[in-house]
DOSERO-941614 format. One record per residue (C-alpha): z, x, y. Coordinates in pm, 1 decimal, always signed. Layout:
+----------+----------+----------+
!       zz !       xx !       yy !
+----------+----------+----------+
!        Z !        X !        Y !
...
+----------+----------+----------+
END
This chain:
+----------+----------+----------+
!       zz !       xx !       yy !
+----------+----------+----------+
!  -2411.8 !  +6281.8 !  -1925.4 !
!  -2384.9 !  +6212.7 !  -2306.7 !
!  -2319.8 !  +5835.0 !  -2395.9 !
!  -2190.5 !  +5782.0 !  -2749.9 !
!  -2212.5 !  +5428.4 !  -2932.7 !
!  -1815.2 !  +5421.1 !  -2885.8 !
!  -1820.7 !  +5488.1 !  -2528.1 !
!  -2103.4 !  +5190.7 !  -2515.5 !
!  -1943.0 !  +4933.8 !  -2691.4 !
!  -1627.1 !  +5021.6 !  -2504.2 !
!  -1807.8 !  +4903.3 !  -2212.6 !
!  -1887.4 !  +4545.0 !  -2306.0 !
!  -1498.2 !  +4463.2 !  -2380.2 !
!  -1203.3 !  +4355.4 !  -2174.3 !
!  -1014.5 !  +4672.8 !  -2272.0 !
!  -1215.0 !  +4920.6 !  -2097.1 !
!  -1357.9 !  +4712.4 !  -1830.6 !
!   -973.2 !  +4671.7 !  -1748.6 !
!   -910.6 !  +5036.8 !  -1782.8 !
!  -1215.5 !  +5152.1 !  -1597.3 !
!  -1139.9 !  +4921.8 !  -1303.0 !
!   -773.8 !  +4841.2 !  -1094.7 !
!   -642.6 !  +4492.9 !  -1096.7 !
!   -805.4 !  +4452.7 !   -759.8 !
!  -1178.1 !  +4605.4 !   -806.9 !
!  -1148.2 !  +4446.0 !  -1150.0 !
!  -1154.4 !  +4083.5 !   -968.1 !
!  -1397.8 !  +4210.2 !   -696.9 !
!  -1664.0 !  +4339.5 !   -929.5 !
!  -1669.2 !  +4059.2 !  -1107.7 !
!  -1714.4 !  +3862.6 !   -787.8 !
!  -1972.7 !  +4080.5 !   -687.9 !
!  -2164.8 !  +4084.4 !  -1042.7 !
!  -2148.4 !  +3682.8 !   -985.7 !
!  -2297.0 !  +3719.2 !   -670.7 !
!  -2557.3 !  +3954.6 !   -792.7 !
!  -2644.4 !  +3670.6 !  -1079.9 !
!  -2671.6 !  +3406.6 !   -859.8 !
!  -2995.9 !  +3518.8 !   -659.6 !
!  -3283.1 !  +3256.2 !   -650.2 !
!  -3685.7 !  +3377.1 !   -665.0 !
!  -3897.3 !  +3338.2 !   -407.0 !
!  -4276.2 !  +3401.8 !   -504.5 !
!  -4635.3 !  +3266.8 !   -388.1 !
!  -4954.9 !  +3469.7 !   -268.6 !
!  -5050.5 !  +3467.6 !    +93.6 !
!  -5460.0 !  +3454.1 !   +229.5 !
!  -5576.8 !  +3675.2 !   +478.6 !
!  -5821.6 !  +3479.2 !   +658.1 !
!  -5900.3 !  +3726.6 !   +947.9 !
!  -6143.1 !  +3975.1 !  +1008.7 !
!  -5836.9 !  +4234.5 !  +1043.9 !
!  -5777.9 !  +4590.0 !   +922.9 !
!  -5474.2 !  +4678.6 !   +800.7 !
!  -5202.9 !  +4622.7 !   +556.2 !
!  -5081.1 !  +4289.8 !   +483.0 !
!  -4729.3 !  +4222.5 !   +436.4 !
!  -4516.5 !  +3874.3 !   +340.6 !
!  -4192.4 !  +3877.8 !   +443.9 !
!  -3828.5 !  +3657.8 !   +366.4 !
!  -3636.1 !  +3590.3 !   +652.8 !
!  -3285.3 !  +3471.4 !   +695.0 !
!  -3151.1 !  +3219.7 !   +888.1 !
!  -2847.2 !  +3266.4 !  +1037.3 !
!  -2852.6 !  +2960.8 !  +1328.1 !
!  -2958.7 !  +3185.2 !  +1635.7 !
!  -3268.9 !  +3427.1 !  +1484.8 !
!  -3413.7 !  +3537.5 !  +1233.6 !
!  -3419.1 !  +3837.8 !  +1035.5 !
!  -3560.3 !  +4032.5 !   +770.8 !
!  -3427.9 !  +3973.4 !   +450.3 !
!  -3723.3 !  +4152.8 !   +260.6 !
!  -4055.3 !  +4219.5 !   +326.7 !
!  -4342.6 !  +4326.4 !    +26.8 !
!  -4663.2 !  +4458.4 !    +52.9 !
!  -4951.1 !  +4284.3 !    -12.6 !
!  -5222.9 !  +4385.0 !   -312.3 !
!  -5563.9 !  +4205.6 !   -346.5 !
!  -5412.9 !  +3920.2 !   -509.4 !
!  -5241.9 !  +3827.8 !   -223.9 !
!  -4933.8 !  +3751.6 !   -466.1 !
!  -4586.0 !  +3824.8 !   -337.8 !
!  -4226.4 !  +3808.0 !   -486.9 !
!  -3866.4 !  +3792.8 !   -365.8 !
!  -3501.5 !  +3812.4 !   -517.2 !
!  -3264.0 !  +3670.7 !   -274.0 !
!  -2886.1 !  +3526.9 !   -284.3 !
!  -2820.6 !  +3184.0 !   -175.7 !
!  -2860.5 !  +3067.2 !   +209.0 !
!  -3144.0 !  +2940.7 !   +447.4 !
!  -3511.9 !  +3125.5 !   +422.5 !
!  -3834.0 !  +3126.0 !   +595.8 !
!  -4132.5 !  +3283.9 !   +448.2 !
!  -4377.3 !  +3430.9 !   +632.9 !
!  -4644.9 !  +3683.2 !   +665.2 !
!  -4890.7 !  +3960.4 !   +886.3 !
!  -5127.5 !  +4196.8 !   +961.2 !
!  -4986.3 !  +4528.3 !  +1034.6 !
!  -5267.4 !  +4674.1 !  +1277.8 !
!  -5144.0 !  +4957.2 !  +1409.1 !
!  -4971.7 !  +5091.0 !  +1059.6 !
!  -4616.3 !  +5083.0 !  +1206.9 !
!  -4471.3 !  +4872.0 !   +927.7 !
!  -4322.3 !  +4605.9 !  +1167.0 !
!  -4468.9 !  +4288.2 !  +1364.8 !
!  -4589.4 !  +4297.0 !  +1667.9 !
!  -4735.4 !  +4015.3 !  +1888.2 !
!  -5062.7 !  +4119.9 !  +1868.0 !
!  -5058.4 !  +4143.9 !  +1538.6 !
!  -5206.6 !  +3836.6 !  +1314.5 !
!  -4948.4 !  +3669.2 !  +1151.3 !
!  -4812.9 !  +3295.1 !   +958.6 !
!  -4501.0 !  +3149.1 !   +837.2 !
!  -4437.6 !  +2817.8 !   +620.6 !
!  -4509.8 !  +2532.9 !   +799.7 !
!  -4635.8 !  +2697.7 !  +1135.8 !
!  -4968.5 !  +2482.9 !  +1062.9 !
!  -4806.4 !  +2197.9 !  +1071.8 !
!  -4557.8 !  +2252.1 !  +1382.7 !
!  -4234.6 !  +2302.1 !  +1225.9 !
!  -4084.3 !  +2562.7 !  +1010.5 !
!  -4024.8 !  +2497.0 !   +720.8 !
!  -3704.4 !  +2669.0 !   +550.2 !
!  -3622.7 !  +2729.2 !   +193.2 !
!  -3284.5 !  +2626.7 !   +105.6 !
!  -3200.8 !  +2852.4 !   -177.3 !
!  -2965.2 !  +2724.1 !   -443.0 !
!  -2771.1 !  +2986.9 !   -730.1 !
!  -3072.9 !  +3090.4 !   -947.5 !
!  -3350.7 !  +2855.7 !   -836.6 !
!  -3711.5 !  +2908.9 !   -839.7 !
!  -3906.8 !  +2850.3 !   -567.0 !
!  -4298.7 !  +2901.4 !   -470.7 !
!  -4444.0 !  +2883.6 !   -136.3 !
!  -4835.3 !  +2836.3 !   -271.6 !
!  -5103.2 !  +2956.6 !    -25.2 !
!  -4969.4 !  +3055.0 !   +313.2 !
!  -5309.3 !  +3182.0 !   +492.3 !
!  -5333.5 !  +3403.8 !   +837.8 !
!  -5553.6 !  +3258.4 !  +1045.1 !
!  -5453.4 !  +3425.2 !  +1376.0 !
!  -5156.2 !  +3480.4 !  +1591.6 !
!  -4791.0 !  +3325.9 !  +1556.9 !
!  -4769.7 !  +3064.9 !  +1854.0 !
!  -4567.7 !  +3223.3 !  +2155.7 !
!  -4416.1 !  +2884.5 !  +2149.5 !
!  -4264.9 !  +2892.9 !  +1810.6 !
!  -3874.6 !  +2711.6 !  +1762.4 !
!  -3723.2 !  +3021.5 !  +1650.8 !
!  -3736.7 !  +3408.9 !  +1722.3 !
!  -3857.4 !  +3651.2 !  +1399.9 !
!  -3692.1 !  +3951.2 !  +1441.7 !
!  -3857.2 !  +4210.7 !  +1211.7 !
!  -3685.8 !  +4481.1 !  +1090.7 !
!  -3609.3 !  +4753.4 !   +812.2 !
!  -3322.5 !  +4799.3 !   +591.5 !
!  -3185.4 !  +5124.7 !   +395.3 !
!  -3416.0 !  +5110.1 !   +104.5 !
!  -3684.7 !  +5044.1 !   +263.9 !
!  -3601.8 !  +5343.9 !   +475.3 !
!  -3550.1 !  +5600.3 !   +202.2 !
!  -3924.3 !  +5529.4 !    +54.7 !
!  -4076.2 !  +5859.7 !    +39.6 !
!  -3819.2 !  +6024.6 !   +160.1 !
!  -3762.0 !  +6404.6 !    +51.0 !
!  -3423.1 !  +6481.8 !    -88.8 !
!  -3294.2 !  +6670.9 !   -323.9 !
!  -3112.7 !  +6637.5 !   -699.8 !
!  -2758.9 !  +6792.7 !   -574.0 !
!  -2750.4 !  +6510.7 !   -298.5 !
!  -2404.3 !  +6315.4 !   -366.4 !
!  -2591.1 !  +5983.7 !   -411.8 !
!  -2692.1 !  +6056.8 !   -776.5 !
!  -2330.5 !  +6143.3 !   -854.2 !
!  -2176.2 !  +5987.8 !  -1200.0 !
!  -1954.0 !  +5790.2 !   -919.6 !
!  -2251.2 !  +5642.7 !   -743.9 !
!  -2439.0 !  +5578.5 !  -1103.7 !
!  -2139.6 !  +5381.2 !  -1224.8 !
!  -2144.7 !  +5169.5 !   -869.5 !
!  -2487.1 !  +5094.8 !   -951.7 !
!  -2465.0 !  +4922.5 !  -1288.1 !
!  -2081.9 !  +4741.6 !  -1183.4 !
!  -2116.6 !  +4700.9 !   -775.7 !
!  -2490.9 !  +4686.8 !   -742.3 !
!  -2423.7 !  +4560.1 !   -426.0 !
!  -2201.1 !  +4818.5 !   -310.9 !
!  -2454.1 !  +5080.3 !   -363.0 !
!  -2694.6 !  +4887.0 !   -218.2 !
!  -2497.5 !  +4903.3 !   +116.8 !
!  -2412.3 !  +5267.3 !    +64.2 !
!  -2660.2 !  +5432.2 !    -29.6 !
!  -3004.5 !  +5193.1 !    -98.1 !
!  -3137.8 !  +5378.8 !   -389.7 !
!  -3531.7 !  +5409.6 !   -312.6 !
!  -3838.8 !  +5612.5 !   -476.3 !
!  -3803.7 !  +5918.1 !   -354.9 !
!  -3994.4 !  +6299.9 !   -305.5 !
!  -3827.9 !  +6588.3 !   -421.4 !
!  -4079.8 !  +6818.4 !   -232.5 !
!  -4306.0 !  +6763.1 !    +46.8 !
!  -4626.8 !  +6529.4 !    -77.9 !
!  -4937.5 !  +6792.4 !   -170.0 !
!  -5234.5 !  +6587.0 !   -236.1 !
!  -5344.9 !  +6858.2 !   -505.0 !
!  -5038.0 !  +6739.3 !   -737.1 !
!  -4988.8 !  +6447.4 !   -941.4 !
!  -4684.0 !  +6258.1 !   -883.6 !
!  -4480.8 !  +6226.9 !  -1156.6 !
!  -4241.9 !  +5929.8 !  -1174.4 !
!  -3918.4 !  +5979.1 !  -1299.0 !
!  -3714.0 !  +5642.9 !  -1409.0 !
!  -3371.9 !  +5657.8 !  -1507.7 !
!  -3158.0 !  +5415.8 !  -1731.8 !
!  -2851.0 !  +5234.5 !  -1765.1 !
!  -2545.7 !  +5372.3 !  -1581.2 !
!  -2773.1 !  +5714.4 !  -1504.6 !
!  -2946.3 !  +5850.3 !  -1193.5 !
!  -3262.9 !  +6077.9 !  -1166.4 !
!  -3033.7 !  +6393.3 !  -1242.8 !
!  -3032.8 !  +6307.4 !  -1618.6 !
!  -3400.0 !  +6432.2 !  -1558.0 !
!  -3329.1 !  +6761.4 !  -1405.1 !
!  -3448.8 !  +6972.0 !  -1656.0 !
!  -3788.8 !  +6842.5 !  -1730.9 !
!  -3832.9 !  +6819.6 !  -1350.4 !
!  -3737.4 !  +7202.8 !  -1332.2 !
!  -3981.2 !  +7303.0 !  -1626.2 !
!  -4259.6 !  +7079.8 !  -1454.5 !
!  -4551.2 !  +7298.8 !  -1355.9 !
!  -4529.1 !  +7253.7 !   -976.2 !
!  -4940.3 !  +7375.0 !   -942.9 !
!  -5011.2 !  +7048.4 !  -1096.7 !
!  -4768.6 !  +6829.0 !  -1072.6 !
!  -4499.5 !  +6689.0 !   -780.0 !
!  -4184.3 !  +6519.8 !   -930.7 !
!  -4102.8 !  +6173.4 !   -760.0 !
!  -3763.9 !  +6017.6 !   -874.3 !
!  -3670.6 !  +5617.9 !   -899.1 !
!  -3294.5 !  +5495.3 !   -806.7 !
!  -3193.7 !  +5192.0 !   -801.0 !
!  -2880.9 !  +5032.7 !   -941.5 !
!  -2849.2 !  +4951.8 !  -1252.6 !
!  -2670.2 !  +4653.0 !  -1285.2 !
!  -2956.6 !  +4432.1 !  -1126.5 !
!  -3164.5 !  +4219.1 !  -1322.8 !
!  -3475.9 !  +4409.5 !  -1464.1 !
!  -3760.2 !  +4189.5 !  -1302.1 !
!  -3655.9 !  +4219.3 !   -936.1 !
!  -3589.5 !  +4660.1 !  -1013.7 !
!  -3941.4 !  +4674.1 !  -1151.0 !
!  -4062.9 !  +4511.9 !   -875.0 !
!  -3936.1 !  +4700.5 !   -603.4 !
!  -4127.3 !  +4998.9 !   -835.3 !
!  -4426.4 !  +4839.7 !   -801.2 !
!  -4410.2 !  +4766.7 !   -436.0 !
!  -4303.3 !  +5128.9 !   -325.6 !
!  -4558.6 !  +5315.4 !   -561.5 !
!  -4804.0 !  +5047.6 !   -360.7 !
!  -4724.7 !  +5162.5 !    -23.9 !
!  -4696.0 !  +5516.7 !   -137.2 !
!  -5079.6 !  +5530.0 !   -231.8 !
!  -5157.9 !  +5372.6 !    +24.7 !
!  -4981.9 !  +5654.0 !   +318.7 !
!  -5091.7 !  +5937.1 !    +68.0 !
!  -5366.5 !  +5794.4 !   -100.1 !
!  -5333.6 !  +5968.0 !   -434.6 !
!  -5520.0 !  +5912.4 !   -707.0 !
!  -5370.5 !  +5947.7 !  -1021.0 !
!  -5036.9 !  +5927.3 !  -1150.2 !
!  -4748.3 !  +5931.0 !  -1418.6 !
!  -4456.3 !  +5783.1 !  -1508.0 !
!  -4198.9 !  +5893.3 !  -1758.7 !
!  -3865.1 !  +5704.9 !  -1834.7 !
!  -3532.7 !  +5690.6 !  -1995.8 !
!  -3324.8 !  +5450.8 !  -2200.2 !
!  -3368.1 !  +5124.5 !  -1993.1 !
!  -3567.3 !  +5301.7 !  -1750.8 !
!  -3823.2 !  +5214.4 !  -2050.8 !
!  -3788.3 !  +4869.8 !  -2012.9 !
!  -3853.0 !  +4844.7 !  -1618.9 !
!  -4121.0 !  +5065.7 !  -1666.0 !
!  -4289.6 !  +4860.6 !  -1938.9 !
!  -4233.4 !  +4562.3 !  -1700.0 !
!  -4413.5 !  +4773.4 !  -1438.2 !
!  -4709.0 !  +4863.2 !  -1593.8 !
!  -4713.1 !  +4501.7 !  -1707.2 !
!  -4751.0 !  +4426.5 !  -1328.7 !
!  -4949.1 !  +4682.3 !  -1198.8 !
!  -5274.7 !  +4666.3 !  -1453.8 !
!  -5263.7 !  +4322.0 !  -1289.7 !
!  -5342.9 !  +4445.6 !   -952.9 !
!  -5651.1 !  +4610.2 !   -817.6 !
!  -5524.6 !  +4956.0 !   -913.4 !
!  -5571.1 !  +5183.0 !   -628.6 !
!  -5483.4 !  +5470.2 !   -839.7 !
!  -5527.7 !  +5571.3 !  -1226.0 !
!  -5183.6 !  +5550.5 !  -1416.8 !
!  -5283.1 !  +5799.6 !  -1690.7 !
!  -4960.7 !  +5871.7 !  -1833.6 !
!  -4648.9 !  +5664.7 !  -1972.6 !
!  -4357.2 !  +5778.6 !  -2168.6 !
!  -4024.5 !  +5649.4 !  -2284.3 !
!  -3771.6 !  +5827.8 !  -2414.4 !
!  -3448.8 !  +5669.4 !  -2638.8 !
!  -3576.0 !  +5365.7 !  -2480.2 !
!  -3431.5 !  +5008.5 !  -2622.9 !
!  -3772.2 !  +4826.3 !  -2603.4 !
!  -3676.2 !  +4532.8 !  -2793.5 !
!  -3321.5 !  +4498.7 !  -2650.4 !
!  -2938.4 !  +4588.8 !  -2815.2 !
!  -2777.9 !  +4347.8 !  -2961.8 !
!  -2455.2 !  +4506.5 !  -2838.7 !
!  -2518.5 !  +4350.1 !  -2496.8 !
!  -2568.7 !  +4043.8 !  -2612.5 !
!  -2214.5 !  +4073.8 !  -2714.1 !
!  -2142.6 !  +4235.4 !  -2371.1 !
!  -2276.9 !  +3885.3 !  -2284.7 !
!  -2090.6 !  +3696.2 !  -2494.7 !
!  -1761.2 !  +3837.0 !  -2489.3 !
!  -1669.2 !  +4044.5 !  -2148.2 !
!  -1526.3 !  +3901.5 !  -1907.4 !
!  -1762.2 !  +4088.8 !  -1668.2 !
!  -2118.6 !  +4060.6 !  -1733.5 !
!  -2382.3 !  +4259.8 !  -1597.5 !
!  -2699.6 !  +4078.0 !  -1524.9 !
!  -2888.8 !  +4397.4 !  -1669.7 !
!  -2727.0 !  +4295.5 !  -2004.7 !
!  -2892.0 !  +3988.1 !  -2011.6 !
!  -3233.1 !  +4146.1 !  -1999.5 !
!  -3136.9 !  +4403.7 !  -2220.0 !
!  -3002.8 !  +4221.4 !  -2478.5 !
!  -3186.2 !  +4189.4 !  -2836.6 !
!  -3428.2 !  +3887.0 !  -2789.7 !
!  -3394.5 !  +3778.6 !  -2429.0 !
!  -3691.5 !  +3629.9 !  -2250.2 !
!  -3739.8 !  +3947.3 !  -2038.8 !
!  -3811.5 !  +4155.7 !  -2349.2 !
!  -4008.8 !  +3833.6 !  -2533.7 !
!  -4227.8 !  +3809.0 !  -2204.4 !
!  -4322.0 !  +4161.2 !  -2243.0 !
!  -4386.6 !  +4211.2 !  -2593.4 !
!  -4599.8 !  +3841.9 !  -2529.0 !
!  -4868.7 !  +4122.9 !  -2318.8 !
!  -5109.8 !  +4414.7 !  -2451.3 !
!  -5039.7 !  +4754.2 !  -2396.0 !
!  -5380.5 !  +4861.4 !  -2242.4 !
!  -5568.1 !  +5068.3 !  -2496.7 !
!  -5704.2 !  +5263.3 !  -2192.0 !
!  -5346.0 !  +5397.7 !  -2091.7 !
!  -5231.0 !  +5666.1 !  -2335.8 !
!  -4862.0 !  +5598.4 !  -2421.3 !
!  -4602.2 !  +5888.3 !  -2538.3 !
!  -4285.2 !  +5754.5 !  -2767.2 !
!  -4018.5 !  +5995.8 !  -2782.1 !
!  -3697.2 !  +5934.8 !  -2970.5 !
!  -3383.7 !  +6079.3 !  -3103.3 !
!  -3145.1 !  +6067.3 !  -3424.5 !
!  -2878.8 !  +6258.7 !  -3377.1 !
!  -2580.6 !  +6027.2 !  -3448.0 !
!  -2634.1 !  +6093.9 !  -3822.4 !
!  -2620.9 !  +5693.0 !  -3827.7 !
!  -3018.6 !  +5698.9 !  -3790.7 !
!  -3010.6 !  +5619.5 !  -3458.3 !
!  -2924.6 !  +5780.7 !  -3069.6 !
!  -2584.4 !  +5693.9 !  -3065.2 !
!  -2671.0 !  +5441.5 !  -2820.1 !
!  -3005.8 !  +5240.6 !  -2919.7 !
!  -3086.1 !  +5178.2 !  -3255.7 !
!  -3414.8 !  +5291.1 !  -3398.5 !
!  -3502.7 !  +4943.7 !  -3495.3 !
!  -3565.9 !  +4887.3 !  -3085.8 !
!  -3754.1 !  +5195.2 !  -3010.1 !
!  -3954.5 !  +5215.5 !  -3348.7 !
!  -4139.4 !  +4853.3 !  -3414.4 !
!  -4472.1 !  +4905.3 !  -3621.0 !
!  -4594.8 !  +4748.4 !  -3273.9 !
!  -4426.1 !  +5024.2 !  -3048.1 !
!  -4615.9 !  +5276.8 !  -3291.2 !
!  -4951.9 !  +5152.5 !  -3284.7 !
!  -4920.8 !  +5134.3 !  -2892.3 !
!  -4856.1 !  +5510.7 !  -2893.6 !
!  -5111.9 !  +5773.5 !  -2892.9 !
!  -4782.5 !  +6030.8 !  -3009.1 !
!  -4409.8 !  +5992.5 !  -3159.8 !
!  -4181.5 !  +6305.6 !  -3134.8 !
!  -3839.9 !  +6275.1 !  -3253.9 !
!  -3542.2 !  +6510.5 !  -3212.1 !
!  -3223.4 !  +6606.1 !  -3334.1 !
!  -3021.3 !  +6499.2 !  -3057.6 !
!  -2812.1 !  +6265.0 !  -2859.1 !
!  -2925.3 !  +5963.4 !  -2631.1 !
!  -2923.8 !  +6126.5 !  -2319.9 !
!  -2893.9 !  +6488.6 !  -2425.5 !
!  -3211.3 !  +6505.3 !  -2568.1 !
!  -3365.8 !  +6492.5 !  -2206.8 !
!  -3236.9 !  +6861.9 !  -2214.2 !
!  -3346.8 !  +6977.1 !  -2588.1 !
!  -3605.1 !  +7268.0 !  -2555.3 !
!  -3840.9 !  +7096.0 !  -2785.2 !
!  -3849.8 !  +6802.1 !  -2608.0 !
!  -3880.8 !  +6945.0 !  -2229.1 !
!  -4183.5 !  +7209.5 !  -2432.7 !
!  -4328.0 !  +6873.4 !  -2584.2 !
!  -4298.0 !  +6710.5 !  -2237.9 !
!  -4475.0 !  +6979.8 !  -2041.6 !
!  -4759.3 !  +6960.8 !  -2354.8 !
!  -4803.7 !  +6589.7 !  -2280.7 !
!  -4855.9 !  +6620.8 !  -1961.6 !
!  -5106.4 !  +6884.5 !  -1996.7 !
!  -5338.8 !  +6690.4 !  -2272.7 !
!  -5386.3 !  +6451.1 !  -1996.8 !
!  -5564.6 !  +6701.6 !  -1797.5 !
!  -5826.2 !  +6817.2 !  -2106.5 !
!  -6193.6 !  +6672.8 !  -2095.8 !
+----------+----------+----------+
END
């Protein structure tokens, strides 16, 4: 799906927001992208003070007066550390064991939640973009039978499509459902989930390739480096999420589901390769991941037309539409997303591939200028630049590019 600089900045003003959307959906997606804005962060690290054997999970839970339930649940690394990206309302964190590898809590099962030392929950009253840390929760055994209020554990649709094996020509990476994603994040959340998914059954013989997408995309903008991957070598994994979300809480769930991946298939080694803004949560990623314990090697990271030090187009998005995306914000030239990851080291250990385009005949993509995906910094991060004679998201289709793909890949695999 080729985006031209036109069809971009036509998307940060009134006049084709209000063309794209009716009256109506005009006033609910703004309502939604509000709501979307508005979530509050939940973060701390939990201590697993048991002699117990078996993943360790904290989990949010929502109060709605009578139980309750499962609002999000990560898994825990080494660190213990844990974060969550909720909306407004009544919370209880709390954490356990997961002995019997079930993914859910269960009696017998060591557990803790905030406050249960001290005989009374205690519940986070989340206000419109607060912060909020719960420091040092620690399981020490099992959750009181007499506790004041029932914890009902349970899964949602995301968490349900993790690992799941599906296929490009499913209707859920349709233009229709991309465009959801980036103005009704919530929407697709409800229909669909998004989710890192399999697009063949797991062989332990292949390294998983992760395939990020970008702004207003899905994983089929991939589909023909996935086809030209050698499948003796490699097994092609696809991230979808929507869009419109702020960048933090998408990169995130990335690290959270590659977790739990290698730890049900245990692989060793992996790659991730990424588009457009897909860059950026994948930058943000490996920011977070070299900070765990690193159960497997990431050996390979490209981006491709990536903006990795913003557009200053959304910043006029920002300034000027009446609907904002929170994406924008993150994206936009100079935010504190993009400072806070330009403020960290590229490892020198993890080779990094820079691929970029200039097909516009304006010296750029036709979408992100080559100012953002060409600092002198970028390039000494980089072990290889390519660039091509092509279009932003076209180029993910150029011969030379998919060849100079499949060549990347391979030098990974020489002594």
């Amino acid at each position: 799906m080729e985006v031209t600089q036109r069809a971009l900045r036509g998307l940060l003003t009134i006049s084709a927001a209000a063309g794209l959307l009716s009256a109506c959906s005009f006033f609910d997606t703004r309502q939604q992208l509000n709501e979307v804005d508005s979530v509050a962060h939940i973060y701390g690290n939990v201590d697993v003070a048991v002699p117990a054997s078996g993943q360790a999970y904290a989990v949010l839970l929502r109060d709605d007066g009578t139980v309750l339930t499962v609002a999000g649940k990560y898994a825990l690394r080494k660190s213990g550390n844990y974060s969550f990206y909720e909306y407004p309302g009544s919370y209880l964190v709390g954490a356990f064991v997961d002995l019997n590898g079930d993914g859910e809590f269960q009696r017998n099962e060591p557990a803790t939640y905030n406050g249960m030392n001290e005989g009374e929950a205690k519940f986070l009253d989340l206000k419109p973009k607060s912060d909020h840390e719960v420091a040092n929760l620690t399981i020490s055994g099992l959750v009181p039978h007499e506790a004041k209020r029932q914890i009902v554990f349970d899964s949602n649709l995301t968490a349900e499509n993790l690992g799941k094996e599906i296929s490009l020509d499913d209707p859920r990476f349709s233009d229709d459902y991309a465009s959801l994603g980036m103005w009704r994040p919530l929407d697709f959340l409800d229909q669909i989930g998004g989710g890192l998914y399999l697009l063949e059954p797991y062989r332990d013989d292949r390294i998983p390739v992760i395939f990020v997408h970008g702004i207003n995309g899905s994983p089929r903008n991939w589909a023909a480096p996935i086809e030209a991957l050698d499948r003796t070598r490699y097994q092609a994994w696809i991230y979808h999420y929507p869009s419109g979300l702020q960048l933090d809480i998408v990169s995130d769930y990335l690290l959270d589901s590659t977790l739990q991946l290698q730890q049900r298939f245990g692989f060793e080694h992996f790659y991730v390769a990424a588009h457009s803004m897909g860059g950026l949560v994948t930058r943000s990623f490996v920011k977070k991941y070299t900070a765990t314990s690193r159960p497997a090697s990431l050996d390979f990271v490209m981006t491709v037309n990536s903006p990795l030090y913003g557009m200053k187009s959304a910043n006029s998005g920002v300034k000027h539409s009446p609907l904002v995306v929170p994406a924008w914000r993150d994206v936009g030239w100079g935010s504190d997303f993009i400072e806070d990851l330009h403020a960290w080291q590229w490892p020198e250990s993890l080779p990094y591939y820079l691929a970029f385009s200039y097909g516009s005949g304006k010296g750029d993509d036709g979408v992100v200028a080559l100012e953002s995906q060409l600092s002198a910094s970028l390039q000494k991060e980089a072990v290889k630049i390519t660039g091509y004679d092509d279009m932003h998201t076209a180029v993910l289709s150029n011969p030379l590019f998919i060849e100079d793909f499949k060549a990347s890949l391979a030098e990974q695999a020489q002594p």
